[in-house]
C-alpha positions as CSV (number, residue, x, y, z in Angstrom):
1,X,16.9,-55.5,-66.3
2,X,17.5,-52.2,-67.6
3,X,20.7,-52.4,-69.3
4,X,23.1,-51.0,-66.5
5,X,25.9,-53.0,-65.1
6,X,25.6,-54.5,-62.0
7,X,28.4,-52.2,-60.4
8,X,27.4,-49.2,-62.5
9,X,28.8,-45.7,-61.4
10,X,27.0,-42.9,-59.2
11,X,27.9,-39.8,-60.6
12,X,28.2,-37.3,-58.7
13,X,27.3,-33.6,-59.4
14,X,31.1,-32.7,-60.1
15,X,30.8,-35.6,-62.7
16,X,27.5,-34.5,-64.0
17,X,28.7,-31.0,-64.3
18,X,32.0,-32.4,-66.3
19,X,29.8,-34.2,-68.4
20,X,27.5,-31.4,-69.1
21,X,30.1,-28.7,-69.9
22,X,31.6,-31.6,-72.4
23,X,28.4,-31.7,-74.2
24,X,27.8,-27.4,-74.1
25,X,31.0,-27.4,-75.7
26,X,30.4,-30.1,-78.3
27,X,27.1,-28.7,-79.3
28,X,29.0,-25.1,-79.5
29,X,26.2,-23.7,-77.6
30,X,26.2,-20.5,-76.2
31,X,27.3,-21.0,-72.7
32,X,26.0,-17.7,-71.1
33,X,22.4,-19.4,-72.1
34,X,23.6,-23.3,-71.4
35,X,25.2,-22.8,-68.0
36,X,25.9,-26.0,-66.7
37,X,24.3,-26.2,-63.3
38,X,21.3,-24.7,-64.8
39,X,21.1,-27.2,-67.2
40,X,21.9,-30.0,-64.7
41,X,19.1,-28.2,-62.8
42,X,16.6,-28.4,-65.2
43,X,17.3,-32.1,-65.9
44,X,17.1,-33.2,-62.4
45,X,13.6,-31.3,-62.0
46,X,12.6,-33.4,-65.5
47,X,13.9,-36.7,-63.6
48,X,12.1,-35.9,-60.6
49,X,9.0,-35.3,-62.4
50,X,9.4,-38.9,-63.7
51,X,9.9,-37.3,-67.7
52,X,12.1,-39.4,-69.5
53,X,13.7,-37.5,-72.6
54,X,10.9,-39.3,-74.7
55,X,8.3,-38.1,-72.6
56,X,10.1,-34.5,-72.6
57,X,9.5,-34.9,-76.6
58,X,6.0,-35.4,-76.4
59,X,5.2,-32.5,-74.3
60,X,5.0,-29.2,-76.5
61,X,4.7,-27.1,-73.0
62,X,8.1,-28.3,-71.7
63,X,9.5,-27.6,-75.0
64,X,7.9,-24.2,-75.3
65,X,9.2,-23.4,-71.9
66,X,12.6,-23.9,-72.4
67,X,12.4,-21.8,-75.5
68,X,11.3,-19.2,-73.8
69,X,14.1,-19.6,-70.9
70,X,16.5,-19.0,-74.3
71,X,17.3,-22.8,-74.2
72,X,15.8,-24.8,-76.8
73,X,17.9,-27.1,-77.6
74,X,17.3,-28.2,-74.0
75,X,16.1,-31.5,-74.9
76,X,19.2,-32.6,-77.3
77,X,21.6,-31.8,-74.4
78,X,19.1,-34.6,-72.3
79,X,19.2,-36.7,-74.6
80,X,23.0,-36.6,-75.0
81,X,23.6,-36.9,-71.2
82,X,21.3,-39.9,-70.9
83,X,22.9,-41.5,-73.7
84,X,26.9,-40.8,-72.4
85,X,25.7,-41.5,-68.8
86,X,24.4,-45.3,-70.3
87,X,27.1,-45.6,-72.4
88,X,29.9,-44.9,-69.2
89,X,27.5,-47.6,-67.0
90,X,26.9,-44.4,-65.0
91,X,23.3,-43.0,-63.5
92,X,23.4,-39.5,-61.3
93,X,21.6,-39.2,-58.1
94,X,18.4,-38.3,-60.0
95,X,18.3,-41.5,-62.3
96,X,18.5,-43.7,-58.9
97,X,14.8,-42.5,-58.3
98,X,14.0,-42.3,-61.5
99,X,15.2,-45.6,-62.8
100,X,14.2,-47.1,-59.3
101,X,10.5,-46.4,-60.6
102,X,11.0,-47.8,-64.4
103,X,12.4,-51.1,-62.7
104,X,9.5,-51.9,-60.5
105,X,6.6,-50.3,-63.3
106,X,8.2,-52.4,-66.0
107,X,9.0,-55.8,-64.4
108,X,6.4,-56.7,-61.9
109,X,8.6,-59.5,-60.8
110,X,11.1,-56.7,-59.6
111,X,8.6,-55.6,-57.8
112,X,7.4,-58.6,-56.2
113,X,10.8,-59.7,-54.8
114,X,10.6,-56.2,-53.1
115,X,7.5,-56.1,-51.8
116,X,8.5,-59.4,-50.4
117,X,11.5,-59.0,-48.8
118,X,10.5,-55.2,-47.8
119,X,6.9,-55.8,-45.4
120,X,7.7,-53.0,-43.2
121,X,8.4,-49.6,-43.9
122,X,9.3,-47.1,-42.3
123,X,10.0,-42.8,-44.1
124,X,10.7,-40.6,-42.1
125,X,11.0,-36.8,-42.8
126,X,7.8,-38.0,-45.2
127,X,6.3,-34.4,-45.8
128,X,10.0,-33.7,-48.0
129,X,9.3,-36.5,-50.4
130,X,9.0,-35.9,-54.1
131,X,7.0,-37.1,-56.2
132,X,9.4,-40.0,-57.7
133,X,9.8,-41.1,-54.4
134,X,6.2,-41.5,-53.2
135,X,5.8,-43.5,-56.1
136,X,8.7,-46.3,-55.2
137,X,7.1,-45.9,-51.0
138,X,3.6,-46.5,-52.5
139,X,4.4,-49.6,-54.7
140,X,6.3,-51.5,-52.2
141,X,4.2,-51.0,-49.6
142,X,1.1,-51.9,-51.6
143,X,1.1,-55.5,-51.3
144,X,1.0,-55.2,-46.8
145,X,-0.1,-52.0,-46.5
146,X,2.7,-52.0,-43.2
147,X,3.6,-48.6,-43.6
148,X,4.4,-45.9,-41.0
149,X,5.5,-42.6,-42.1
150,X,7.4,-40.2,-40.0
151,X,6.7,-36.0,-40.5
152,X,5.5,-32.8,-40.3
153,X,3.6,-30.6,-43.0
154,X,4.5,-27.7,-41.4
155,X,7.9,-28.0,-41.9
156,X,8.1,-28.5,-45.5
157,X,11.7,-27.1,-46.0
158,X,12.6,-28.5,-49.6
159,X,9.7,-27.6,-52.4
160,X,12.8,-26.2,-54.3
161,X,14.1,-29.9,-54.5
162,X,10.5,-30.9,-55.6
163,X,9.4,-32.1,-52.3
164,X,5.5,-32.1,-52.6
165,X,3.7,-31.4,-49.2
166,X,0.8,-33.7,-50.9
167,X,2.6,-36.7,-50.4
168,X,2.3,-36.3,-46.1
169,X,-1.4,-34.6,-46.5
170,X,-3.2,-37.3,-48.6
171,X,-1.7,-40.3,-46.7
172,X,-5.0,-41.0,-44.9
173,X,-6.4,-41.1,-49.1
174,X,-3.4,-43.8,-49.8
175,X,-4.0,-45.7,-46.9
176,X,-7.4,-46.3,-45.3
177,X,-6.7,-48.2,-42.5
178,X,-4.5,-45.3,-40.7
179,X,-4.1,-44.7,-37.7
180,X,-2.4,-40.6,-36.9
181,X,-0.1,-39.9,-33.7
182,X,0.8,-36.1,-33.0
183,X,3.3,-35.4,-30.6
């Protein structure tokens, strides 16, 4: 559905990292300001926000942001890895959230198998979700609501990985019919 092979490659951050430092030094960028973890860094946090490079173009604060962190040509280098990570039938770890969520926003049928074959679910460690992946919990488990979540918001360990402690606090919001167990 979206153009990836059916055995396409999981890159991992060695291999993002490779492909990253191939691109700095293609673009002859400066590399004390294009550090290639930092820019793999930066990209996953874009990912995990659900910003696609188009969406990265229509936001003047993202833009302006990385200009100021002396990157601003922040949003060719994404584009280039996106494009070389297609082009090798290759997605990092980030893209399998990210392109998780296109797949079942963009073909409702996806989504319907899913939902289907997928009535239960079960997350546990819930309160270190991100944001991508409450997104992929919440639309499977829309259709039967059969949804137990496993966690404690008090031991929110992984904010710098973009967990959001929201996800755990507003499930009683999400889901009306909730029932709450506290050991």
């Amino acid at each position: 559905h979206l153009g990836f092979p059916s055995n396409f490659t999981i890159y991992d951050t060695q291999d993002s990292v490779r492909l990253l430092n191939s691109i700095i030094k293609e673009m002859r960028l400066e590399k004390d300001h294009y550090k290639s973890k930092q820019v793999l860094n930066r990209i996953s946090q874009l990912k995990n926000g659900l910003i696609t490079v188009k969406a990265y173009y229509s936001n003047p604060d993202l833009i302006e942001a990385d200009k100021m962190a002396n990157r601003p040509l922040m949003g060719k280098i994404y584009q280039h890895y996106v494009d070389r990570c297609f082009k090798s039938g290759a997605m990092d770890f980030d893209d399998l959230l990210l392109r998780t969520n296109e797949l079942l926003t963009r073909f409702p049928e996806v989504l319907a198998k899913y939902q289907n074959r997928f009535r239960y679910i079960m997350v546990d460690e819930y309160q270190d979700t991100n944001h991508s992946q409450y997104l992929i919990v919440k639309a499977l488990a829309d259709k039967f609501q059969n949804i137990c979540v496993v966690g404690d918001d008090s031991q929110s360990i992984y904010a710098f990985r973009g967990a959001n402690i929201q996800n755990i606090l507003s499930f009683q919001r999400d889901y009306a019919d909730v029932s709450i167990f506290k050991l």
